[in-house]
N, CA, C and O atoms as CSV, one atom per row, in Angstrom:
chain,resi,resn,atom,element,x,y,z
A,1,UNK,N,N,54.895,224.854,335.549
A,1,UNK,CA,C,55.719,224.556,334.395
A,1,UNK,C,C,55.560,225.674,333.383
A,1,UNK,O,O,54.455,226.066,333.008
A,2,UNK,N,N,56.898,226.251,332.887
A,2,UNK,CA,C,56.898,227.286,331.996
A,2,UNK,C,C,56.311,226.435,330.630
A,2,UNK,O,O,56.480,225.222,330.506
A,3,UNK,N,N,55.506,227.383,329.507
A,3,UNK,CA,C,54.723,226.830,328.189
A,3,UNK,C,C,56.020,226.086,327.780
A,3,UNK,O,O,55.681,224.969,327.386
A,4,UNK,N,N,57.457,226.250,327.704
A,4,UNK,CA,C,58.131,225.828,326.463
A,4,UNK,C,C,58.167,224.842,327.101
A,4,UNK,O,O,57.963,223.882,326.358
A,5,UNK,N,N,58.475,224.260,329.117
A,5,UNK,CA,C,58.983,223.262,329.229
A,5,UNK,C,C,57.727,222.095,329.097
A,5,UNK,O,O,57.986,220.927,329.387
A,6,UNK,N,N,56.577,222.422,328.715
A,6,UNK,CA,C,55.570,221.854,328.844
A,6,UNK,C,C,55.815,221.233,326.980
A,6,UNK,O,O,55.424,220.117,326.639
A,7,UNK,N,N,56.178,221.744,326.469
A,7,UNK,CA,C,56.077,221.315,325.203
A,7,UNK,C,C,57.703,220.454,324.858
A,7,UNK,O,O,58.034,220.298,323.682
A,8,UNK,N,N,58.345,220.098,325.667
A,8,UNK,CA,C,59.380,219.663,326.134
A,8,UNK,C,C,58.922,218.392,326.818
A,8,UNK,O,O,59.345,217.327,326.368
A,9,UNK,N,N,58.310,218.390,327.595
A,9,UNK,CA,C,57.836,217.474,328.591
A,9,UNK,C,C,56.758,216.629,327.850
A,9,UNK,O,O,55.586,217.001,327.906
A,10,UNK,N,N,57.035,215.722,327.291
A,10,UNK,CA,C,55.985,214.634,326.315
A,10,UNK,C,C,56.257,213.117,327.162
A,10,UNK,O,O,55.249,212.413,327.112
A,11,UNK,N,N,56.838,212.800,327.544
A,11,UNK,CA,C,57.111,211.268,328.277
A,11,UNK,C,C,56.163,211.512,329.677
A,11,UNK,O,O,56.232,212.515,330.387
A,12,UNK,N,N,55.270,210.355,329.893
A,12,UNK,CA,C,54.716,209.772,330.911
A,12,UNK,C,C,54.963,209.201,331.925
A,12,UNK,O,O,54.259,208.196,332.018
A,13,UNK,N,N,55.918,209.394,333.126
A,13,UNK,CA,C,56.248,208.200,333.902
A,13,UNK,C,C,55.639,207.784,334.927
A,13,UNK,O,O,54.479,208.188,334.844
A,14,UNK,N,N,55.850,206.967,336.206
A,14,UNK,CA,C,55.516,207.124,337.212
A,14,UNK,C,C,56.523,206.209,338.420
A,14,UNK,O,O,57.328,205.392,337.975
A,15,UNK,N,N,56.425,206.382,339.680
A,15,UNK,CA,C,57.108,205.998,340.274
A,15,UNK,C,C,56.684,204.958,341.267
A,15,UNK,O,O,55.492,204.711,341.451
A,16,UNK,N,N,57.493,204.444,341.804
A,16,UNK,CA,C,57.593,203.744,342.971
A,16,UNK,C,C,58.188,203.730,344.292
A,16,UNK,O,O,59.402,203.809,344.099
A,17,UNK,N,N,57.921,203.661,345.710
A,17,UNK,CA,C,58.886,203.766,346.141
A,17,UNK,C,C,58.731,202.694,347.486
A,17,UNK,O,O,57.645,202.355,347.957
A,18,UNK,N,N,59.752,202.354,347.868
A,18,UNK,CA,C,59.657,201.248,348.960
A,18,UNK,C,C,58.987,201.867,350.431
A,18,UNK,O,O,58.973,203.072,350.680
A,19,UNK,N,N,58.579,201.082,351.112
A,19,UNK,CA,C,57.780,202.034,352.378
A,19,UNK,C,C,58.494,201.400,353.453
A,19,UNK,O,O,59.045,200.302,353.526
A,20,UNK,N,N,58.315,202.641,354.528
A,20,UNK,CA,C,58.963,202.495,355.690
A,20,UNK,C,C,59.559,200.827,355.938
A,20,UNK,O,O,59.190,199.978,355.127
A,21,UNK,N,N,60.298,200.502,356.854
A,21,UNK,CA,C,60.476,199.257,357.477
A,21,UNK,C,C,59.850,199.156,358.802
A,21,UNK,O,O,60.247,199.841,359.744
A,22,UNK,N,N,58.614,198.087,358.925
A,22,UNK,CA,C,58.225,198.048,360.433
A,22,UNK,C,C,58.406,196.366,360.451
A,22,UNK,O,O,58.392,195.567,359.514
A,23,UNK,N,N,58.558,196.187,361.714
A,23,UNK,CA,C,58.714,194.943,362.262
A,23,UNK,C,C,60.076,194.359,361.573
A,23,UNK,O,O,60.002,193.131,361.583
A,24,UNK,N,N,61.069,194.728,361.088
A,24,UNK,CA,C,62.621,194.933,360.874
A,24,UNK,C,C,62.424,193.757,359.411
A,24,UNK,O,O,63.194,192.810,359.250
A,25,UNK,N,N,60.905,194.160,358.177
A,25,UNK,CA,C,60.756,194.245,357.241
A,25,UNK,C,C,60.212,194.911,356.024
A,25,UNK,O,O,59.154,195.537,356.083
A,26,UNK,N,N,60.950,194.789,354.839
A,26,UNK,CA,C,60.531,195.578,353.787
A,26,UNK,C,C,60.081,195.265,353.355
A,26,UNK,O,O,60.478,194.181,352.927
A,27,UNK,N,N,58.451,195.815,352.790
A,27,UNK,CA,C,57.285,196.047,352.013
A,27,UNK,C,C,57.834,195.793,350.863
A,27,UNK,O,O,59.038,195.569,350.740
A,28,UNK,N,N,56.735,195.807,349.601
A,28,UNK,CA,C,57.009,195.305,348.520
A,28,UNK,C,C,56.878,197.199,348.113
A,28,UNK,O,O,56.291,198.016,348.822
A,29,UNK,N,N,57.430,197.431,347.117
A,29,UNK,CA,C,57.331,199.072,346.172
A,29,UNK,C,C,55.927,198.992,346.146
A,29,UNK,O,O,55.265,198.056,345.697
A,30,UNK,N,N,55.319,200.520,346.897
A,30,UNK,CA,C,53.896,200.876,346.630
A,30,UNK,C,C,54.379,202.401,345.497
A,30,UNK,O,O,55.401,203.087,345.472
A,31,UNK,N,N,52.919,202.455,344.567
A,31,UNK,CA,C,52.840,203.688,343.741
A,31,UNK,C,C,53.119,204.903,344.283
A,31,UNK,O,O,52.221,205.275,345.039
A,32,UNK,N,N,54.077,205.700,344.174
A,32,UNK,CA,C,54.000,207.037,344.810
A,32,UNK,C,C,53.227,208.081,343.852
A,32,UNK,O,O,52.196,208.675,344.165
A,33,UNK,N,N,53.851,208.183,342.747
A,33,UNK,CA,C,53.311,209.579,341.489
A,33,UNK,C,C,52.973,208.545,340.492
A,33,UNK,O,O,53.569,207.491,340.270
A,34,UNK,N,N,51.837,209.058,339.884
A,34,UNK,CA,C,51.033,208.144,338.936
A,34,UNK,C,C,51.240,210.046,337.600
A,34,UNK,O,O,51.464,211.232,337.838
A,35,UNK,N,N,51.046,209.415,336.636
A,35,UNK,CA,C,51.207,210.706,335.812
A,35,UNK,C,C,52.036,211.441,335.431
A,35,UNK,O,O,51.543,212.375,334.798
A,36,UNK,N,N,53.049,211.471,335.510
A,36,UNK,CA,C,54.273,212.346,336.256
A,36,UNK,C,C,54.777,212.625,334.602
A,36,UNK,O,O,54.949,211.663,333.853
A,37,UNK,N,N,55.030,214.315,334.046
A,37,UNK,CA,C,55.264,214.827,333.030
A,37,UNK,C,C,56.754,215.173,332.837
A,37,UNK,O,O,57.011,216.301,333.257
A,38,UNK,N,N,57.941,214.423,332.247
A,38,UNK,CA,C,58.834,215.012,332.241
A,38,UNK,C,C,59.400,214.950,330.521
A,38,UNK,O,O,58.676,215.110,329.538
A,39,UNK,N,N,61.104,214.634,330.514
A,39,UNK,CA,C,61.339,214.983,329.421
A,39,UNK,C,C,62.159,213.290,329.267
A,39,UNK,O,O,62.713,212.495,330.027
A,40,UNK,N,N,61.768,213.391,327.604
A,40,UNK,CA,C,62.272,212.104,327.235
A,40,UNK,C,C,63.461,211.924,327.546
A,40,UNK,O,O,64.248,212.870,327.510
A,41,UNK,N,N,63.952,210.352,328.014
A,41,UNK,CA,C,65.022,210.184,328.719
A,41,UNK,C,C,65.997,209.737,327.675
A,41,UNK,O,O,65.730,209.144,326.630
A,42,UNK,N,N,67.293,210.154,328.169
A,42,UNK,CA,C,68.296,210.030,327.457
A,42,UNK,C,C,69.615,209.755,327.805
A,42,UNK,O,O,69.894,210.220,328.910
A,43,UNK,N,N,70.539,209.157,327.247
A,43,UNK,CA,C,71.780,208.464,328.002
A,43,UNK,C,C,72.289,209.685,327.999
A,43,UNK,O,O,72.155,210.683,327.292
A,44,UNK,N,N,73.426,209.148,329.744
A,44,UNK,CA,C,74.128,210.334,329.944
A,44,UNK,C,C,75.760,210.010,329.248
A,44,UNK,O,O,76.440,208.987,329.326
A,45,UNK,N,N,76.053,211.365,328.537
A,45,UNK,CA,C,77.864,210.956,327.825
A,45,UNK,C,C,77.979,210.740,328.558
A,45,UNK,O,O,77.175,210.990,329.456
A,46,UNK,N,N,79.411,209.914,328.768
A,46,UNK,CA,C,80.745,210.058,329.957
A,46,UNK,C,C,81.210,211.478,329.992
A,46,UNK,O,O,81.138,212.145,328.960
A,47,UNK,N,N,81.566,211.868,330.827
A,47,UNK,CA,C,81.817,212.987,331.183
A,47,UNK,C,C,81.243,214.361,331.079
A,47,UNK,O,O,81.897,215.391,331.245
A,48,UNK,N,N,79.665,214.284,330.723
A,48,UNK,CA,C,79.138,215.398,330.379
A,48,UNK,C,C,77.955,215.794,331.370
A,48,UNK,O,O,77.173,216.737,331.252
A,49,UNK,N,N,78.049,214.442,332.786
A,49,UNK,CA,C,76.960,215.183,334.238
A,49,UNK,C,C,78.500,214.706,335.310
A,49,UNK,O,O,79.354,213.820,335.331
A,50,UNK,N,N,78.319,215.309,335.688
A,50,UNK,CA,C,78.739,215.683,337.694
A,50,UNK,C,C,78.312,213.761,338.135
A,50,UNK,O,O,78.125,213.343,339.277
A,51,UNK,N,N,78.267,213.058,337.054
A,51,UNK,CA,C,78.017,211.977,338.222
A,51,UNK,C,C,79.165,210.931,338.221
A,51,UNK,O,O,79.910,210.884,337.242
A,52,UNK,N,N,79.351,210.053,339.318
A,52,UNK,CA,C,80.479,209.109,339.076
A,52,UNK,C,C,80.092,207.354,338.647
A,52,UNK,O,O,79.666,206.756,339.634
A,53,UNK,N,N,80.143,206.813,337.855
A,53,UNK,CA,C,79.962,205.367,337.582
A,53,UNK,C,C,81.081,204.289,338.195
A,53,UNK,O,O,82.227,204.423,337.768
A,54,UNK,N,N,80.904,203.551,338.870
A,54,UNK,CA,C,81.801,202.613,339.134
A,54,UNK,C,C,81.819,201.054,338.815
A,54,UNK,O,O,82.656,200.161,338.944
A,55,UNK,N,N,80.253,201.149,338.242
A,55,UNK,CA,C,80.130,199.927,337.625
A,55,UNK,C,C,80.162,199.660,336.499
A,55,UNK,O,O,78.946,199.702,336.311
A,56,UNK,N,N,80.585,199.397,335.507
A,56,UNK,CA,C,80.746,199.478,334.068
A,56,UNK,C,C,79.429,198.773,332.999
A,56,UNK,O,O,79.421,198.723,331.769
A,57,UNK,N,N,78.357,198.268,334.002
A,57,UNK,CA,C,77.372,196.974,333.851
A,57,UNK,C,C,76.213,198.273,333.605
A,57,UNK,O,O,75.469,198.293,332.624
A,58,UNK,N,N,76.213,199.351,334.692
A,58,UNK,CA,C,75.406,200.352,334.522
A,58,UNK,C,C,75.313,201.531,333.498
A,58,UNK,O,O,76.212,202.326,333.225
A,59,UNK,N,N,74.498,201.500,333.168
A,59,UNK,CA,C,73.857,202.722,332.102
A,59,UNK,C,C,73.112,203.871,332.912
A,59,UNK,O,O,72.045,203.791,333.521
A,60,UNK,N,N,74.008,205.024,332.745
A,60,UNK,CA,C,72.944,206.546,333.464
A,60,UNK,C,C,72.758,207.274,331.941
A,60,UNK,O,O,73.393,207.592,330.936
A,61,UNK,N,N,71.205,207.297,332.630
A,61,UNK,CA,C,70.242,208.608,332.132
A,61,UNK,C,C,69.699,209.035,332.668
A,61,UNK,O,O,69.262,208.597,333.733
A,62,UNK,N,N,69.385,210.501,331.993
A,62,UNK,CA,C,68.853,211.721,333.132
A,62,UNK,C,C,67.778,212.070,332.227
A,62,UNK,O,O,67.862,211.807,331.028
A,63,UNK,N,N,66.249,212.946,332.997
A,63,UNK,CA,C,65.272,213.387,332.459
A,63,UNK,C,C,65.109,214.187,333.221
A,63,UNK,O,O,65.649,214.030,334.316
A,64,UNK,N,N,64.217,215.511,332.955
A,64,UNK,CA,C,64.125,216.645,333.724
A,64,UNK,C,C,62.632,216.888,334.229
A,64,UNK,O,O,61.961,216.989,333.202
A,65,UNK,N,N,62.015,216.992,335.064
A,65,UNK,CA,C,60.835,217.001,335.535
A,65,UNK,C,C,60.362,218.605,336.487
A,65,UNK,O,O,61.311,219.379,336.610
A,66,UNK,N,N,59.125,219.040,337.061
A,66,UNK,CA,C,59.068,219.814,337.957
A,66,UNK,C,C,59.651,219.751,339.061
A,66,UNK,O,O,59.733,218.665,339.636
A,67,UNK,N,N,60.164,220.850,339.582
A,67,UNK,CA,C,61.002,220.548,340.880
A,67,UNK,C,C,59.905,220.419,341.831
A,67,UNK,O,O,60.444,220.474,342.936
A,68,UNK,N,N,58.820,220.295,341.959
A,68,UNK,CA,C,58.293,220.288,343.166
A,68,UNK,C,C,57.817,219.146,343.093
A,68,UNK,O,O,56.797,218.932,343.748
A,69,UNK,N,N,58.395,218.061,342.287
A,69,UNK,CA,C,57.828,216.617,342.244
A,69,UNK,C,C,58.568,215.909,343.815
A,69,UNK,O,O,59.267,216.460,344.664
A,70,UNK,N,N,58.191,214.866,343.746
A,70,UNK,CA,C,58.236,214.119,345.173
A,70,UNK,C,C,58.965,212.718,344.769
A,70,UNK,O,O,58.279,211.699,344.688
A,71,UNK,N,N,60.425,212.680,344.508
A,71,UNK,CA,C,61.411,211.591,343.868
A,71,UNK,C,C,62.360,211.813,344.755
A,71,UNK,O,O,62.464,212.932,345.256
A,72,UNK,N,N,63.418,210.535,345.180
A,72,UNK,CA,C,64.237,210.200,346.075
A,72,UNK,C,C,64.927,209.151,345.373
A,72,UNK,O,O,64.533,208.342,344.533
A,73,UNK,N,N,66.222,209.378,345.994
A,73,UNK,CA,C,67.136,208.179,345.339
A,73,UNK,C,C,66.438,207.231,346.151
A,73,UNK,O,O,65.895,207.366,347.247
A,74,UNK,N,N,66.621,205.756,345.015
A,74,UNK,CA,C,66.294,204.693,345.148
A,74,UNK,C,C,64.763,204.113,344.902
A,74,UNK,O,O,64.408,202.937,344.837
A,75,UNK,N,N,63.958,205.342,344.783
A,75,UNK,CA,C,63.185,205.071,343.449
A,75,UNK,C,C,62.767,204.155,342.529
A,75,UNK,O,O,63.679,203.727,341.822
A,76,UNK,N,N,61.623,203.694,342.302
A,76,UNK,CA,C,61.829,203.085,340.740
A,76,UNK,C,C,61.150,203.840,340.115
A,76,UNK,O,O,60.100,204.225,340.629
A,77,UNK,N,N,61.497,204.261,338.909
A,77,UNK,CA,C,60.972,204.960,337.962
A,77,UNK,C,C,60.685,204.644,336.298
A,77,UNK,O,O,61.472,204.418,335.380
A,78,UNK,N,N,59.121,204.739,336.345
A,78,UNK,CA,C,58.855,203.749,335.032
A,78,UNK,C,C,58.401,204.467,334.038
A,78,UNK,O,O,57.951,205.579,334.314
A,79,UNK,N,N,58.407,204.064,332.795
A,79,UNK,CA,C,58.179,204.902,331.677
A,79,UNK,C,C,57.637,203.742,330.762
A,79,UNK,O,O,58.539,203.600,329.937
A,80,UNK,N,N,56.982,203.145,330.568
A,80,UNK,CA,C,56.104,202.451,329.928
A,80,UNK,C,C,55.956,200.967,330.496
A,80,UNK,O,O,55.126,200.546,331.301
A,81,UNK,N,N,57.067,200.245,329.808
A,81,UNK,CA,C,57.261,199.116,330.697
A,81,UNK,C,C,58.309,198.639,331.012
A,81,UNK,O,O,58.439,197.427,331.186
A,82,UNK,N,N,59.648,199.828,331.204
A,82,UNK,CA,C,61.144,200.396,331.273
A,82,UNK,C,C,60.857,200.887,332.532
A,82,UNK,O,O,60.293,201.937,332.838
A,83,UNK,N,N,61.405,199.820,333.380
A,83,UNK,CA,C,62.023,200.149,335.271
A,83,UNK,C,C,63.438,200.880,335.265
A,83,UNK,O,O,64.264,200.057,334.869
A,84,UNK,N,N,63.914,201.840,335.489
A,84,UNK,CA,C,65.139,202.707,336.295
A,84,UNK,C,C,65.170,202.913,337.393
A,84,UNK,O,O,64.095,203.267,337.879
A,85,UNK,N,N,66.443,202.799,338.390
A,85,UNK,CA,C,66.209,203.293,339.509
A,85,UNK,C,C,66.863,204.687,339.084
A,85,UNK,O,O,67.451,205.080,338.076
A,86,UNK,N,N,66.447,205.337,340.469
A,86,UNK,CA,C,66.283,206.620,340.399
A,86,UNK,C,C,67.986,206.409,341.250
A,86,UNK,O,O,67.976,205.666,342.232
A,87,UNK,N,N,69.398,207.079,340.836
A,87,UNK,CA,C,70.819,207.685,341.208
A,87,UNK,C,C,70.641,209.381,342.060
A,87,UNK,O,O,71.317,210.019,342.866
A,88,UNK,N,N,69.919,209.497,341.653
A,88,UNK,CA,C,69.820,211.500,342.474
A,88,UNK,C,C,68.797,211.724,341.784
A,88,UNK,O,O,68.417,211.125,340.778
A,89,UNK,N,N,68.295,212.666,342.361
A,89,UNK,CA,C,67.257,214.011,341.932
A,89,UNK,C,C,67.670,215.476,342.581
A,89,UNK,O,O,67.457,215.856,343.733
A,90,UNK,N,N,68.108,215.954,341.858
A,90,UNK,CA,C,68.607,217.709,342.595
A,90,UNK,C,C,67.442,218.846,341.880
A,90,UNK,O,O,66.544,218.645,341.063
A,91,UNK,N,N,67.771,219.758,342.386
A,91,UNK,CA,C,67.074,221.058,341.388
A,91,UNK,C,C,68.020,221.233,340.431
A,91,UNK,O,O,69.041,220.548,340.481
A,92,UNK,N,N,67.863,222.020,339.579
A,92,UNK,CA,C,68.591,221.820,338.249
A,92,UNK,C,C,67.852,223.483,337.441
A,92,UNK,O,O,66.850,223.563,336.731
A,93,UNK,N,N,68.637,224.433,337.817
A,93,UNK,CA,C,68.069,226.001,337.192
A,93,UNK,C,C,68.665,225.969,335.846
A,93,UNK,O,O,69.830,225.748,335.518
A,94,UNK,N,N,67.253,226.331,334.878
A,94,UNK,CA,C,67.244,226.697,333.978
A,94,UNK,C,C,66.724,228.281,333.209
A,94,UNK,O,O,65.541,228.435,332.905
A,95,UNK,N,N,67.616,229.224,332.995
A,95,UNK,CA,C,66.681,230.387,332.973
A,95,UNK,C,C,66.337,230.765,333.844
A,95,UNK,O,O,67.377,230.975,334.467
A,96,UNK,N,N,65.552,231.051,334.442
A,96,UNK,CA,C,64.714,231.935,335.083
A,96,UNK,C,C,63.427,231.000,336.225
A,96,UNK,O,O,62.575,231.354,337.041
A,97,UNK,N,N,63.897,229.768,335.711
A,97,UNK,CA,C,62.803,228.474,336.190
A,97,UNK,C,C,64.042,227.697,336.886
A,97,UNK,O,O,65.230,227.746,336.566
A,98,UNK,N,N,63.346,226.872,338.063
A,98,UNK,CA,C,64.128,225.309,338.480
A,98,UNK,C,C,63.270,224.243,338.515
A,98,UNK,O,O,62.264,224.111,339.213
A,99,UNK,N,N,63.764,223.454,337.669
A,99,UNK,CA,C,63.358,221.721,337.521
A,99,UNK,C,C,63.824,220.822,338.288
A,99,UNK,O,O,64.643,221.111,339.160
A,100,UNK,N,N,63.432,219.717,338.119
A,100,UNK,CA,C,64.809,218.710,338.962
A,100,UNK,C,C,65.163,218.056,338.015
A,100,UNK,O,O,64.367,217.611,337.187
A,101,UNK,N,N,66.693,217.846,337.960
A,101,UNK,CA,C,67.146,216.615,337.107
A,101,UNK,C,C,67.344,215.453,337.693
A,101,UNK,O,O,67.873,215.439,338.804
A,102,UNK,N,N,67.021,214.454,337.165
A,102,UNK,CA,C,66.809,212.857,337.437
A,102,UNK,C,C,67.999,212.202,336.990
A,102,UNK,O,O,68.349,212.414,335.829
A,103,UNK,N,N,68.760,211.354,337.796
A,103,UNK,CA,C,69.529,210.618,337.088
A,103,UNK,C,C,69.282,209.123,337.591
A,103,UNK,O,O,69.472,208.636,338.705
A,104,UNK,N,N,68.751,208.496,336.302
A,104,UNK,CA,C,68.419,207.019,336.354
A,104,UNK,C,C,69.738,206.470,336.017
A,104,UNK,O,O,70.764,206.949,335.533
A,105,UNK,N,N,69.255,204.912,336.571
A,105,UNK,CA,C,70.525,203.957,335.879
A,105,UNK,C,C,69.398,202.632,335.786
A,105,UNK,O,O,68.314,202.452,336.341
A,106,UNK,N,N,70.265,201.732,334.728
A,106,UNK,CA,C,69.401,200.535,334.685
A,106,UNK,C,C,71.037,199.468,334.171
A,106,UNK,O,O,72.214,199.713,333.910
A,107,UNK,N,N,70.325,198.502,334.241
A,107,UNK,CA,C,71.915,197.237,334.173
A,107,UNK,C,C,71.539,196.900,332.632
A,107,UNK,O,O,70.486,196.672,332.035
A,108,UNK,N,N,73.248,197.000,332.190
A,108,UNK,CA,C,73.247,197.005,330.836
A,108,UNK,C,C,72.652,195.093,330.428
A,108,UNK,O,O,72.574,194.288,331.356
A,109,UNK,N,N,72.417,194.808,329.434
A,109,UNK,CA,C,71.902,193.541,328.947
A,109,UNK,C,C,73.194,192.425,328.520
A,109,UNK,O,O,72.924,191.304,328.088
C-alpha cells in the first residue's frame, strides 16, 4: 500500500465467505480476512460506476482495498456490525498503483 492510500484507508472490515458444498450441502459463512484495511464506504450515484441495478430495494456501495486481497462476489463483508454482500471486486488502477474496487449492496429498510 502506497503512504497516501494508507492514510486513506481508516475503515476496518472483514469478511466472510460460504465454503465449498459437500454432500449436496451448504455450510454456514466461515471467516475468511479478519483485519482487512480499506476505504470508508460510500454510496454509489446512479450513474457514476459501470454497474447495473435491477432492484430498486438495493443500495450499492463501493470501497477500495489492496488488490492482492482475497474477496469474491458473494461475500459478506462487514464493517462493524453492517453486513454487505460483496456485487464484484475488480482491480481498479490508480496512478501508478492497482487496488481493487468493491462493490457492496445491502437491502434498503
Amino acid at each position: 500500500m502506497t503512504t497516501s492510500f494508507t492514510k486513506l484507508a481508516t475503515v476496518t472490515a472483514s469478511t466472510k465467505r460460504i465454503p465449498t458444498i459437500a454432500s449436496g450441502k451448504i455450510g454456514s459463512r466461515a471467516v475468511n480476512i479478519v483485519s482487512l484495511k480499506c476505504t470508508p464506504i460510500d454510496p454509489v450515484s446512479p450513474g457514476s460506476e459501470n454497474v447495473d441495478v435491477l432492484d430498486a430495494h438495493v443500495q450499492l456501495y463501493v470501497t477500495y482495498c489492496e488488490s492482492t486481497t482475497d474477496i469474491q462476489q458473494g461475500d459478506e463483508f462487514i464493517v462493524g456490525t453492517t453486513s454487505y454482500t460483496v456485487k464484484s471486486a475488480e482491480d481498479w488502477a490508480f496512478g501508478s498503483s492497482t487496488y481493487l474496487r468493491i462493490i457492496l449492496t445491502k437491502y434498503k429498510k
